[in-house]
N, C-alpha and C positions, 0 to 999 in steps of 0.2 A: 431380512431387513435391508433397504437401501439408505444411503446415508447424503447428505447434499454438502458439502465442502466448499464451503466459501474462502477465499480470500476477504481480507478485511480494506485494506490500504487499495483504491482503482477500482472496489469491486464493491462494497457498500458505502462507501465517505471517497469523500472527493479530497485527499488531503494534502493537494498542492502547498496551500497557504499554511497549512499547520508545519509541513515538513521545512516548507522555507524558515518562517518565524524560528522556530527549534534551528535549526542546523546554520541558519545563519549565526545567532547567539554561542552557540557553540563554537563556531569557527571562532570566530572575535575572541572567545575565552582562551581559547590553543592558543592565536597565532597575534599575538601584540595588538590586545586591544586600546582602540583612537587611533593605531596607527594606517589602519586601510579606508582606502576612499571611496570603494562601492558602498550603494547604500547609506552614505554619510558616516561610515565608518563609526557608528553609534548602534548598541545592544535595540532589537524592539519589542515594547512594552504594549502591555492592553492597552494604555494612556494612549501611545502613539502611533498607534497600528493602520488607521484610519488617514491618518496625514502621510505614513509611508505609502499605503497602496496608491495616493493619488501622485505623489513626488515620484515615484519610483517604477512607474506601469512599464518601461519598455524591458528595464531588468526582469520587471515579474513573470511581462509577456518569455523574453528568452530562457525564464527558470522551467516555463510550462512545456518549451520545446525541450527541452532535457531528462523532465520525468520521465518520461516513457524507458526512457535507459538504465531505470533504479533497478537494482536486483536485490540489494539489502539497506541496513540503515550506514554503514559503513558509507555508500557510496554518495549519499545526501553530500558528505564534507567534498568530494572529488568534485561536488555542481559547485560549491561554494570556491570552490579552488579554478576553475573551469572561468567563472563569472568574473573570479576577480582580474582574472589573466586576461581577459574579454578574448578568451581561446573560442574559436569557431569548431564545434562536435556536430557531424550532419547523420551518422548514424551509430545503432548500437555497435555493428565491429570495429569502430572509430573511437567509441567511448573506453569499450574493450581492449583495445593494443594502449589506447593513453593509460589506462588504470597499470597495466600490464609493468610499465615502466618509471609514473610519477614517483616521484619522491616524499611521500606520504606516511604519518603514523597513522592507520588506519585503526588500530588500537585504542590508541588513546581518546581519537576522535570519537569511535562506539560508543565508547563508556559517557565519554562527555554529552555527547548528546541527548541520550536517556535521562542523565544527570539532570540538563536542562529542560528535558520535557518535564520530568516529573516534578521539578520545584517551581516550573508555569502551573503544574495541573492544583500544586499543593495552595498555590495564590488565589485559582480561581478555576476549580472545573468548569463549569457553564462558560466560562469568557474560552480555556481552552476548546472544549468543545465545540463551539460557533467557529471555530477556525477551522476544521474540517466537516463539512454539511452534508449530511447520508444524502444519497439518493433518493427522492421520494417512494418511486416506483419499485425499487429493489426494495426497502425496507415495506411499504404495502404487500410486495409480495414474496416479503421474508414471511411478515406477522399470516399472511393467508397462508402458509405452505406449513407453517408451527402448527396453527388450528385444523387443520387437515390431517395433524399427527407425522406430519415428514421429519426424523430427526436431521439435523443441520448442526455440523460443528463447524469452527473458524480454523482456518488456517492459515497461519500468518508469519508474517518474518518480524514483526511487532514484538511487543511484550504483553502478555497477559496482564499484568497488573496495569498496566495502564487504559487496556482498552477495557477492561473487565465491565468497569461503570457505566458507559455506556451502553451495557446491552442489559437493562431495565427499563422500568417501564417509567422511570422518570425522563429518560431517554431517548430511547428509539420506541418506547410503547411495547416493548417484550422482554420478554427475558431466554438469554442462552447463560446455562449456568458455566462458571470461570472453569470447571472441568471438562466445559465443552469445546473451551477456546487451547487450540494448538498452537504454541508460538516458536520466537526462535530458539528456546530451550532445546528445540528438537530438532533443530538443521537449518540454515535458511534452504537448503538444499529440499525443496515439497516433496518429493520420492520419499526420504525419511520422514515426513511428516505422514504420507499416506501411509505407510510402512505402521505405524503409529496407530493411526484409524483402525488399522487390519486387528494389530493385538488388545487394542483397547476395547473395542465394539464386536470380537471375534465373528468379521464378515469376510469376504472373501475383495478382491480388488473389483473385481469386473461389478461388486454393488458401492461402489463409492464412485459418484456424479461431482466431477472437482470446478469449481468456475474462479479464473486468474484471468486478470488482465495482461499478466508477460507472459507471451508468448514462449521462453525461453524454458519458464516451469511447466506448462503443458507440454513440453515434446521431452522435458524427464522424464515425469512422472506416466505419461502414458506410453510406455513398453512393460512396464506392470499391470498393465492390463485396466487400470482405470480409467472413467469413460471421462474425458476434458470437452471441456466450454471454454472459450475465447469471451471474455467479456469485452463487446465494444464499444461501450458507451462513454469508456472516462478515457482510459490513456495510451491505449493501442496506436500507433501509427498506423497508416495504409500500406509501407510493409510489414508491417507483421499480422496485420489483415488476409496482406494476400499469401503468407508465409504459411499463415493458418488455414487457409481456404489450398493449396496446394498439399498441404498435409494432414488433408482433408478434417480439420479439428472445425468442427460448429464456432459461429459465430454472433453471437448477439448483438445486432448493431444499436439497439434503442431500449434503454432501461425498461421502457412502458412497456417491452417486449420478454423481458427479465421472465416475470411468473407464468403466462402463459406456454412459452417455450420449455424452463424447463417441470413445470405440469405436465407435459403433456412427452419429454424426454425420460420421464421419470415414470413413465405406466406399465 
């Protein structure tokens, strides 16, 4: 049996704006809320969410150049910290030495943020939900590659209870059952998540096909012997494009290219 391992966060949903909305509210709850001036220095609501994207485009646009550098949920508070300092980060080993050194509860911030996802999700699934927008073409050719018989577990630095709802058919139109989804229960570290796959599905490495958009998780996890994809359709930079293309790890440059590619990687 082969197995196809998705990432969820870059790799099915686009979840720029979900991640801001959360980790923004978060921050504000940590660190003296009314008292900071980014963003108006005010929580955001489903009421208001539509008046911030249009107030606030240059902050969002500089939030988009940022994801690319996420490695867990931890790091969301470090953009929110980054923003407010209107600190200049031009790459990941930039983002890397600042974490290395910030002055940061990185702890408390976790918790907190999860805390604030889940009581947005508890107000209003659907309104959460519409804040991060699957991919068209990857979930087409998630549902084509299920009917085909391909099994496909998640693997994610996320939380299972929260994404779990989403993969129904009220949802994205399928279903991957909540024991199918890998989260950070199990590492954000993806090696221990494959590691994971190996005892749960007792396959061997070299049949587990992984697809991540950081580049960072494809060059752990594959000295294990399993086979990575570069997803490059959401949040890849062009270096870690070409980072992946000299370490010779496949590329997907166009979601529309998502199911053919790995169809025909997977035979």
């Amino acid at each position: 049996m082969k197995i196809l391992a998705l990432d969820f966060d870059g790799v099915i949903v686009d979840s720029v704006l979900d991640s801001l909305f959360v980790s923004h509210n978060a921050y504000l709850r940590l660190h003296s809320l009314g008292n900071k001036k980014y963003f108006g220095g005010e929580l955001f609501t489903f009421g208001n969410w539509e008046e911030v994207k249009k107030q606030y485009q240059e902050e969002i646009k500089y939030y988009r150049t940022l994801r690319p550098y996420i490695r867990g949920a931890t790091d969301y508070g470090l953009l929110q910290k980054i923003i407010e300092e209107n600190k200049s980060i031009k790459d990941q080993e930039e983002f890397d030495n600042y974490r290395k050194i910030v002055k940061f509860d990185f702890k408390a911030y976790e918790k907190e943020f999860y805390k604030e996802r889940e009581r947005l999700q508890n107000i209003d699934y659907r309104a959460w939900f519409n804040l991060e927008p699957p991919y068209p073409k990857v979930i087409e050719g998630i549902s084509k590659l299920l009917e085909e018989g391909i099994k496909i577990v998640i693997a994610t630095a996320n939380r299972r209870k929260a994404i779990a709802r989403s993969f129904t058919p009220e949802y994205f139109g399928f279903t991957i059952e909540p024991k199918d989804i890998l989260d950070k229960r199990y590492g954000e570290d993806k090696s221990e998540q494959m590691k994971q796959i190996v005892n749960l599905y007792q396959i061997k490495f070299k049949d587990i096909y992984f697809v991540d958009d950081q580049i960072s998780h494809l060059i752990q996890t594959r000295p294990l012997g399993v086979k990575v994809i570069l997803a490059g359709w959401s949040y890849a930079t062009k270096v870690q494009k070409e980072e992946a293309r000299i370490q010779k790890i496949p590329v997907i440059e166009k979601e529309e290219n998502f199911y053919p590619i790995v169809k025909d990687i997977l035979r």
